[in-house]
CHARMM internal coordinates of N, CA and C (Angstrom, degrees):
IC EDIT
DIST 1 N 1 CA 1.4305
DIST 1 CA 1 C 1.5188
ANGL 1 N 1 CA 1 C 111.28
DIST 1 C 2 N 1.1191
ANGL 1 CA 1 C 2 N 119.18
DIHE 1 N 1 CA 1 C 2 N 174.39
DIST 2 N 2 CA 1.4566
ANGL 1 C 2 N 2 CA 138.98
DIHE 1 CA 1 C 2 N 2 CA 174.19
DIST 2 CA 2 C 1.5373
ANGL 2 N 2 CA 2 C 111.65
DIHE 1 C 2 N 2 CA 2 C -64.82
DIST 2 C 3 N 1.3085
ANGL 2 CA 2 C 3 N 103.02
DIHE 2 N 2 CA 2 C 3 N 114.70
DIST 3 N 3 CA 1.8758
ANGL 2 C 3 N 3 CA 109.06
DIHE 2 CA 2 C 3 N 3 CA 168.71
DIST 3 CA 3 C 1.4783
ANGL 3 N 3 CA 3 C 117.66
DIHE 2 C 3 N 3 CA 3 C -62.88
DIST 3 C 4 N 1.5276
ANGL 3 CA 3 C 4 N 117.86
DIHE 3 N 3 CA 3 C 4 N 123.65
DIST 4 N 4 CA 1.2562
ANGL 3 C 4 N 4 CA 104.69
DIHE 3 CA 3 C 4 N 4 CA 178.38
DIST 4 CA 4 C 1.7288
ANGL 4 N 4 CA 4 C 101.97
DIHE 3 C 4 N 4 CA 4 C -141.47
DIST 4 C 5 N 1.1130
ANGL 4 CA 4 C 5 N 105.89
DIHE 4 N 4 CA 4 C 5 N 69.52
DIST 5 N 5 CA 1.2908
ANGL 4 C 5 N 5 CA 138.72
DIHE 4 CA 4 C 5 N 5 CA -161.36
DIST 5 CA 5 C 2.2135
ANGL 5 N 5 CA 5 C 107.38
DIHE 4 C 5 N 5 CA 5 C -62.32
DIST 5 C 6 N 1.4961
ANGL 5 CA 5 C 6 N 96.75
DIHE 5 N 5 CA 5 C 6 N -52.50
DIST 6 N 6 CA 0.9725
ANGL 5 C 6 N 6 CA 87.08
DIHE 5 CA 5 C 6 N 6 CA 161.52
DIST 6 CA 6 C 1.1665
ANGL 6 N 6 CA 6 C 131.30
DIHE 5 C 6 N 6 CA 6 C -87.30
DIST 6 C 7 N 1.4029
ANGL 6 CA 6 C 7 N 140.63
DIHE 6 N 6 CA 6 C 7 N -17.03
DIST 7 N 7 CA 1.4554
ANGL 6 C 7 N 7 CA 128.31
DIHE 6 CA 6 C 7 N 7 CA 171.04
DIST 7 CA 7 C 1.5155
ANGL 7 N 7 CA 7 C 109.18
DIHE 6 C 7 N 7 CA 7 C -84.23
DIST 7 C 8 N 1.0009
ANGL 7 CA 7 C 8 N 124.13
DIHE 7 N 7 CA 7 C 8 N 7.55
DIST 8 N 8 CA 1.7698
ANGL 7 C 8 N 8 CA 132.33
DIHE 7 CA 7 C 8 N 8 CA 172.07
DIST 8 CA 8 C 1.7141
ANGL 8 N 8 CA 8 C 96.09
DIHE 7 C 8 N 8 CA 8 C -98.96
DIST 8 C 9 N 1.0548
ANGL 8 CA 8 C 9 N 110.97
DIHE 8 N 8 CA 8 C 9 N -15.78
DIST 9 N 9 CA 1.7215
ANGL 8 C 9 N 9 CA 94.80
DIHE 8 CA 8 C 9 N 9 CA 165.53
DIST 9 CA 9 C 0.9639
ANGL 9 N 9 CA 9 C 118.39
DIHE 8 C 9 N 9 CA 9 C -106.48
DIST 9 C 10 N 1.9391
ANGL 9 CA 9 C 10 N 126.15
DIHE 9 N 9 CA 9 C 10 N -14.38
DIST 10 N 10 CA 1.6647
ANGL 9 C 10 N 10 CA 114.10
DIHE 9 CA 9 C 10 N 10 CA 171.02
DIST 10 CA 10 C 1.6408
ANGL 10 N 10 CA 10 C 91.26
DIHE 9 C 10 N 10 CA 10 C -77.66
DIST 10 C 11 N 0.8386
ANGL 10 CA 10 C 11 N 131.27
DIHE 10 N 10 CA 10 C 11 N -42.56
DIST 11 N 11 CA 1.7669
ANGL 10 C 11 N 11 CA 120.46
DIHE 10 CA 10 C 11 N 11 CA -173.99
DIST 11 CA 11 C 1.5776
ANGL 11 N 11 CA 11 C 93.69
DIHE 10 C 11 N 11 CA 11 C -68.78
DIST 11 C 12 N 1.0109
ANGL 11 CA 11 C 12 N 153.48
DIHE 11 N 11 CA 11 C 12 N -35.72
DIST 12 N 12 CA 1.2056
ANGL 11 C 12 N 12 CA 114.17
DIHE 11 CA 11 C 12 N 12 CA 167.51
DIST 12 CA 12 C 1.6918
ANGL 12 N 12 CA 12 C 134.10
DIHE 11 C 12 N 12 CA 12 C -83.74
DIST 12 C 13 N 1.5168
ANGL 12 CA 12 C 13 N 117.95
DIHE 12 N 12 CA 12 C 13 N 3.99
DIST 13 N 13 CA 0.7817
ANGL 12 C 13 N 13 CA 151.55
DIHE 12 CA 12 C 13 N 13 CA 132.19
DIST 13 CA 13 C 1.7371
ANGL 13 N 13 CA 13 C 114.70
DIHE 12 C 13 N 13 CA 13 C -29.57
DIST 13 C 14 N 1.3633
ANGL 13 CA 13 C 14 N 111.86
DIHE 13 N 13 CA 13 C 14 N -88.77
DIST 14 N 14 CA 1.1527
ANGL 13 C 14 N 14 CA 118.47
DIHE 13 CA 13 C 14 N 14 CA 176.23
DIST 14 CA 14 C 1.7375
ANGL 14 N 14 CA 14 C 121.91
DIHE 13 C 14 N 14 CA 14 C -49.60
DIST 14 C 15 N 1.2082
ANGL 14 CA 14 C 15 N 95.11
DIHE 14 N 14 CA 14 C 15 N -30.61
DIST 15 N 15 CA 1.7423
ANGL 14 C 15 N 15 CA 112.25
DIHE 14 CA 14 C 15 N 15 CA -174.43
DIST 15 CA 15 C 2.0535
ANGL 15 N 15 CA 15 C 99.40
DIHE 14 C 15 N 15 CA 15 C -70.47
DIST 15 C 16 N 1.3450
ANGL 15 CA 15 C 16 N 100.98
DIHE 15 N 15 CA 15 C 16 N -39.53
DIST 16 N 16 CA 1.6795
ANGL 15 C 16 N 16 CA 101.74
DIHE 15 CA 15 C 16 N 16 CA 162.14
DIST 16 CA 16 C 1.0272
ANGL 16 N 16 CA 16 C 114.09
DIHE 15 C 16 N 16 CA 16 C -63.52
DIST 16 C 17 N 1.2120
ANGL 16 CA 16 C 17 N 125.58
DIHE 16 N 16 CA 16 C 17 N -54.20
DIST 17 N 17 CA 1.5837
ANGL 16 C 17 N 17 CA 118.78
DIHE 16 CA 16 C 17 N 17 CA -148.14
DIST 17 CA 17 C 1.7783
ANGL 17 N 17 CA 17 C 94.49
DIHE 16 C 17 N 17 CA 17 C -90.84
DIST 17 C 18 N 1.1000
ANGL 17 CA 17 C 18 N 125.32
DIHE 17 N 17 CA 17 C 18 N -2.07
DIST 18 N 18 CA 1.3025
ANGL 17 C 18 N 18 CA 103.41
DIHE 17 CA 17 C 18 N 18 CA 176.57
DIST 18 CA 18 C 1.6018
ANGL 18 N 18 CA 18 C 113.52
DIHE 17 C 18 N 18 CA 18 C -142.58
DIST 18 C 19 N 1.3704
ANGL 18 CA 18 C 19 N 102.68
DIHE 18 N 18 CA 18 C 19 N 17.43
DIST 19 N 19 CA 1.5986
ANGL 18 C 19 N 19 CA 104.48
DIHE 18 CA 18 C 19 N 19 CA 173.87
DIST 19 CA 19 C 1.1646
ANGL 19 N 19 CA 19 C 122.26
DIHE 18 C 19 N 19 CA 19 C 52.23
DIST 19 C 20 N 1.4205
ANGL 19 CA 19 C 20 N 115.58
DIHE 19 N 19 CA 19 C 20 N 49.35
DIST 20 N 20 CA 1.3444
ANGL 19 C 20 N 20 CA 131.47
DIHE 19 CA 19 C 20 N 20 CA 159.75
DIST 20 CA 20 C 1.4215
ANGL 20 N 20 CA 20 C 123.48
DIHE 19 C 20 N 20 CA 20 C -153.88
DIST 20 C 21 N 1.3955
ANGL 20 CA 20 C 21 N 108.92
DIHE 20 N 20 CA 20 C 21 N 150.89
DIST 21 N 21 CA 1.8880
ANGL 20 C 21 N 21 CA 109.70
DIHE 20 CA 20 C 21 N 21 CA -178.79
DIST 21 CA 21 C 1.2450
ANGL 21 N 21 CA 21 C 97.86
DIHE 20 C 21 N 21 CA 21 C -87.24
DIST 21 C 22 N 1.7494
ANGL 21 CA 21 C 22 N 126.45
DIHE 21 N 21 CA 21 C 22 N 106.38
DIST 22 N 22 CA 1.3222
ANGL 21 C 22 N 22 CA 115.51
DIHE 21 CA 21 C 22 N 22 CA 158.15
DIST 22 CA 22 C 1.3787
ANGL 22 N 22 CA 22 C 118.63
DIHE 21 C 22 N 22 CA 22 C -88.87
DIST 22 C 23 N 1.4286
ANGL 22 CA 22 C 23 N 121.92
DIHE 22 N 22 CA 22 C 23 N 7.03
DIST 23 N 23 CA 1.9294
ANGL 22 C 23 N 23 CA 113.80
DIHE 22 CA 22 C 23 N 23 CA 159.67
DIST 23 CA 23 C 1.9517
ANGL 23 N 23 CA 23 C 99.45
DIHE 22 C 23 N 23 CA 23 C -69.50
DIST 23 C 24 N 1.6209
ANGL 23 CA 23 C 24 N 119.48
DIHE 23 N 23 CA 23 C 24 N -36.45
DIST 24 N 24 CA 1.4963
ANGL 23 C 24 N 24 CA 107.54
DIHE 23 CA 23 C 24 N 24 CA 167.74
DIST 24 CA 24 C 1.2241
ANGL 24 N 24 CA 24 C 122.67
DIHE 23 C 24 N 24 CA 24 C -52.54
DIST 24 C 25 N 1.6274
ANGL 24 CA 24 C 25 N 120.24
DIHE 24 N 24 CA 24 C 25 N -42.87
DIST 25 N 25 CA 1.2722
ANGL 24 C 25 N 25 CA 103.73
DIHE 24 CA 24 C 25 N 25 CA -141.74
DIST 25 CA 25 C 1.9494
ANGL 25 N 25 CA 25 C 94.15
DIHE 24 C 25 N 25 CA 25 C -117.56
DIST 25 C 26 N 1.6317
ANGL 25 CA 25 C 26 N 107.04
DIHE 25 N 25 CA 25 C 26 N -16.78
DIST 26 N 26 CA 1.3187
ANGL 25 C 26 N 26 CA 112.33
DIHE 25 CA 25 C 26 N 26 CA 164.22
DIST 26 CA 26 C 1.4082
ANGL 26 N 26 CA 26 C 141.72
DIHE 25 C 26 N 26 CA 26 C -22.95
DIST 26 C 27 N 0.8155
ANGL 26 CA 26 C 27 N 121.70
DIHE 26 N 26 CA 26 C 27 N 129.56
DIST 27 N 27 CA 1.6446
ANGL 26 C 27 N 27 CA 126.40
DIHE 26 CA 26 C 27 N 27 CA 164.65
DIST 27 CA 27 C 1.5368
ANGL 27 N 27 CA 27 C 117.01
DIHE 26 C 27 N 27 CA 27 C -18.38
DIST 27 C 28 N 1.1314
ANGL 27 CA 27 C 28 N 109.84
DIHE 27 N 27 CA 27 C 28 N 119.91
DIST 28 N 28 CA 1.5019
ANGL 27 C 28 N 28 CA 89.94
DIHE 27 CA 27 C 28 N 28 CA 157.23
DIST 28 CA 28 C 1.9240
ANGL 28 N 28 CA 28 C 112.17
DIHE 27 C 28 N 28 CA 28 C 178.61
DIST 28 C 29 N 1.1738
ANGL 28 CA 28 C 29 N 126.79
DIHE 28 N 28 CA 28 C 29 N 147.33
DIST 29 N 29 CA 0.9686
ANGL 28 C 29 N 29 CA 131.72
DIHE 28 CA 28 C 29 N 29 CA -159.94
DIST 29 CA 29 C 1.6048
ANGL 29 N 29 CA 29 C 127.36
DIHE 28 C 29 N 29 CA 29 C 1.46
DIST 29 C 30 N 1.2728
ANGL 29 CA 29 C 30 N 123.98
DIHE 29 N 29 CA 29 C 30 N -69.07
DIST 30 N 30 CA 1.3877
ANGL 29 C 30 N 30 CA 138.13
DIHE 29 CA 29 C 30 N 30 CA 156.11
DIST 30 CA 30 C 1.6931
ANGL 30 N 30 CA 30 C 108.48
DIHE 29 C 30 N 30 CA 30 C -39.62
DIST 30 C 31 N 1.0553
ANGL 30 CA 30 C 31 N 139.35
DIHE 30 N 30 CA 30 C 31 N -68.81
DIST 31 N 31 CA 1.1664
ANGL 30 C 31 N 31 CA 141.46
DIHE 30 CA 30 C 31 N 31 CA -179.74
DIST 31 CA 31 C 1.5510
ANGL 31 N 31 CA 31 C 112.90
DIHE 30 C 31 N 31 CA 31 C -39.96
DIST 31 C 32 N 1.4524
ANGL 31 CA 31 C 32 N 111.71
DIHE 31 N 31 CA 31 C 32 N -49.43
DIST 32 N 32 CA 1.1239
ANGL 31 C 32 N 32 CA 130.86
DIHE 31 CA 31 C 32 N 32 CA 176.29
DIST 32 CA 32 C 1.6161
ANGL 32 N 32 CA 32 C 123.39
DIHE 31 C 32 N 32 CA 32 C -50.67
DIST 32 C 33 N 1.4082
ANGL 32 CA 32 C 33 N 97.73
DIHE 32 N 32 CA 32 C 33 N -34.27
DIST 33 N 33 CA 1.6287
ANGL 32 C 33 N 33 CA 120.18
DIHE 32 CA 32 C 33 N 33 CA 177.05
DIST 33 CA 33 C 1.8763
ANGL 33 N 33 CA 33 C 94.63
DIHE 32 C 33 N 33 CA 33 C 85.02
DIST 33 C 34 N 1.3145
ANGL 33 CA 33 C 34 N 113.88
DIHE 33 N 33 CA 33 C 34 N 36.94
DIST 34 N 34 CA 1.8053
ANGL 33 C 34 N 34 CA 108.34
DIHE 33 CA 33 C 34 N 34 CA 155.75
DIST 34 CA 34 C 1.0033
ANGL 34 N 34 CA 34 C 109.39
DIHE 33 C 34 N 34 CA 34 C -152.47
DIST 34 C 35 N 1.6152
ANGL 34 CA 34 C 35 N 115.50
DIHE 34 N 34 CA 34 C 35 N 46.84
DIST 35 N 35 CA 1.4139
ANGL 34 C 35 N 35 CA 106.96
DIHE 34 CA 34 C 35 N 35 CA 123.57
DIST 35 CA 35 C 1.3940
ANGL 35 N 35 CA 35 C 127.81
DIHE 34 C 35 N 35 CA 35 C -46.08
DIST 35 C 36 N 1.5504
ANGL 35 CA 35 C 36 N 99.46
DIHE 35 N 35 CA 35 C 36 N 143.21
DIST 36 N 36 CA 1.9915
ANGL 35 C 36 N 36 CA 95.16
DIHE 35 CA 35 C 36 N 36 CA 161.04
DIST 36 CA 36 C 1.6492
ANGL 36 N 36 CA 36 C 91.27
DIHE 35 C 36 N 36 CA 36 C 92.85
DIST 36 C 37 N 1.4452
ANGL 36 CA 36 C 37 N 132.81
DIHE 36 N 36 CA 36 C 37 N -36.06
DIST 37 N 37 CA 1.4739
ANGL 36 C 37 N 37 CA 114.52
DIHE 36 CA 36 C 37 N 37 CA 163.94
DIST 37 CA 37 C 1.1206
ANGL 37 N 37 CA 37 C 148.60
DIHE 36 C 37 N 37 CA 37 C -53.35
DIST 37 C 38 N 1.2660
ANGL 37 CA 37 C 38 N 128.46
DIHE 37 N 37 CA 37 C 38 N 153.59
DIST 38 N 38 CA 1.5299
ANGL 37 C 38 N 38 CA 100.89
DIHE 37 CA 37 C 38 N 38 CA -178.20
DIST 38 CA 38 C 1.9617
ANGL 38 N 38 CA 38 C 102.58
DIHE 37 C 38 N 38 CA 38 C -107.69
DIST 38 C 39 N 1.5959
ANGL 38 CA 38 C 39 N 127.71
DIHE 38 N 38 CA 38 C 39 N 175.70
DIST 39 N 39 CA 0.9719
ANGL 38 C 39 N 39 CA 113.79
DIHE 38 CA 38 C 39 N 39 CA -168.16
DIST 39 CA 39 C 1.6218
ANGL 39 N 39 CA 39 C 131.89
DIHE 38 C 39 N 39 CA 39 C -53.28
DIST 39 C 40 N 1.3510
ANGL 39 CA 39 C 40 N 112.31
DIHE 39 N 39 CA 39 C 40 N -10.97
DIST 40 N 40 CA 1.6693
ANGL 39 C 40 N 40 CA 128.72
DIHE 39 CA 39 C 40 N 40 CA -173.64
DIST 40 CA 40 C 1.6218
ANGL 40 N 40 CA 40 C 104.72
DIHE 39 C 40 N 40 CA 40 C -77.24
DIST 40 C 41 N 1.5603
ANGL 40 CA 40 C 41 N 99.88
DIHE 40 N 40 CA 40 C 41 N -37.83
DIST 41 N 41 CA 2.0136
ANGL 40 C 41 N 41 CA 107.28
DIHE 40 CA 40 C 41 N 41 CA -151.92
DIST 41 CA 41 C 1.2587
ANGL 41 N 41 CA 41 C 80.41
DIHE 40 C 41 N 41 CA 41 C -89.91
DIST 41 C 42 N 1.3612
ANGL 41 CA 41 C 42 N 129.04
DIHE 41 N 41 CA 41 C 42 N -27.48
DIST 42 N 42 CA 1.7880
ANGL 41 C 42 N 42 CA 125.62
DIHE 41 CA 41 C 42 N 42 CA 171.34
DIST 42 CA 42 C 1.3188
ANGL 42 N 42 CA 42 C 115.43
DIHE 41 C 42 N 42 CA 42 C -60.27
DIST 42 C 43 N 1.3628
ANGL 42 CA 42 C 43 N 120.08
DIHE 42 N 42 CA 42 C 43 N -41.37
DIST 43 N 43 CA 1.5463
ANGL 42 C 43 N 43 CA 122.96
DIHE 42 CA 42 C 43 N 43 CA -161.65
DIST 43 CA 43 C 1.9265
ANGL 43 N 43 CA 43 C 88.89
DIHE 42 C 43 N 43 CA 43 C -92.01
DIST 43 C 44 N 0.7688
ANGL 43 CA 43 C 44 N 132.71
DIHE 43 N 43 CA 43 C 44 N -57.33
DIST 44 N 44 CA 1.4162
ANGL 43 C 44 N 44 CA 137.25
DIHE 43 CA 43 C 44 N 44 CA 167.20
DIST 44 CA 44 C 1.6870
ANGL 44 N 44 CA 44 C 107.48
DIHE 43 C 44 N 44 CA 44 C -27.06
DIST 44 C 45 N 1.0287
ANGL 44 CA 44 C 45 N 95.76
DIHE 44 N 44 CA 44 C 45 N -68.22
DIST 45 N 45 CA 1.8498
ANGL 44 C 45 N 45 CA 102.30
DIHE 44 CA 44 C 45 N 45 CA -176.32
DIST 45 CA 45 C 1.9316
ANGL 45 N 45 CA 45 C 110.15
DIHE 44 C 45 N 45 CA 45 C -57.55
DIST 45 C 46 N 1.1476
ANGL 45 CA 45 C 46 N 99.73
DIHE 45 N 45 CA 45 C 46 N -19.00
DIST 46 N 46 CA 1.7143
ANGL 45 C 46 N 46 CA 113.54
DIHE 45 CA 45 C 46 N 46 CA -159.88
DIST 46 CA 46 C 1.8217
ANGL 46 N 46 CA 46 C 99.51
DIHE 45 C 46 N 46 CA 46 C -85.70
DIST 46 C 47 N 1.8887
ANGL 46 CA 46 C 47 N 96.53
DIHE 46 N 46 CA 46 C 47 N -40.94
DIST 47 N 47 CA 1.1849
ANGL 46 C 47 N 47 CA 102.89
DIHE 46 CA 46 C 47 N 47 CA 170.97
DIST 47 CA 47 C 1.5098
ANGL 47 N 47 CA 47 C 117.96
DIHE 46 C 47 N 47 CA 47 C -78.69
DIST 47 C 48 N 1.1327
ANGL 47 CA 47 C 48 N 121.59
DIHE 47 N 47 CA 47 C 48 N -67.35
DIST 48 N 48 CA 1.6692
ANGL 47 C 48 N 48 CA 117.93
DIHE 47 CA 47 C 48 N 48 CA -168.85
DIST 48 CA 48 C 1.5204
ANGL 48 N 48 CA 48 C 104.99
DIHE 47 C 48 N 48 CA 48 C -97.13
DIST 48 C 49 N 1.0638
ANGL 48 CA 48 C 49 N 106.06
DIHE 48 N 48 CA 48 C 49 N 30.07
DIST 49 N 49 CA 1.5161
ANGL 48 C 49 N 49 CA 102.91
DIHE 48 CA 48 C 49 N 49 CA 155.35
DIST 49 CA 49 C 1.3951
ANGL 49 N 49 CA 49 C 115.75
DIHE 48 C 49 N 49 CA 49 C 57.49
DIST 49 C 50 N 1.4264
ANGL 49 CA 49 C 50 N 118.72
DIHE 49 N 49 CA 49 C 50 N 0.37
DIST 50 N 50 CA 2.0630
ANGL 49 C 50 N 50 CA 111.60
DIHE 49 CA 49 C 50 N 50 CA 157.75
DIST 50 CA 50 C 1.3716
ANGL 50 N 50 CA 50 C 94.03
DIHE 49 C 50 N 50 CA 50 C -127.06
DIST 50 C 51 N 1.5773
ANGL 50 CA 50 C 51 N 86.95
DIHE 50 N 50 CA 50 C 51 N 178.53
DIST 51 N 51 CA 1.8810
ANGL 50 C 51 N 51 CA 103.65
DIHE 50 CA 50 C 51 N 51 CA 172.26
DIST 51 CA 51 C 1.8909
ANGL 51 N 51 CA 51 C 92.06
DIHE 50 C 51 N 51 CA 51 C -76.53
END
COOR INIT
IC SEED 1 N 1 CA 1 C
IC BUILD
């Protein structure tokens, strides 16, 4: 996968300073409700705001 070296150290950063895992509890696809899209029904939803 893709190195992302510095934003894996402000999140662990933040994960100190505030006593929590936000890679657990973070944003991310499923949460979002687009899982299961493919990149178009993502950019679509991103724009007009539904699936």
């Amino acid at each position: 996968g893709l190195k992302t070296r510095v934003i894996d150290s402000l999140i662990d950063i933040a994960n100190s300073i505030f006593k929590k895992d936000f890679r657990e509890s973070g944003r991310n696809l499923s949460r979002l409700g687009l899982e299961g899209l493919d990149l178009s029904q993502i950019r679509n939803t991103l724009i007009k705001g539904k699936k």
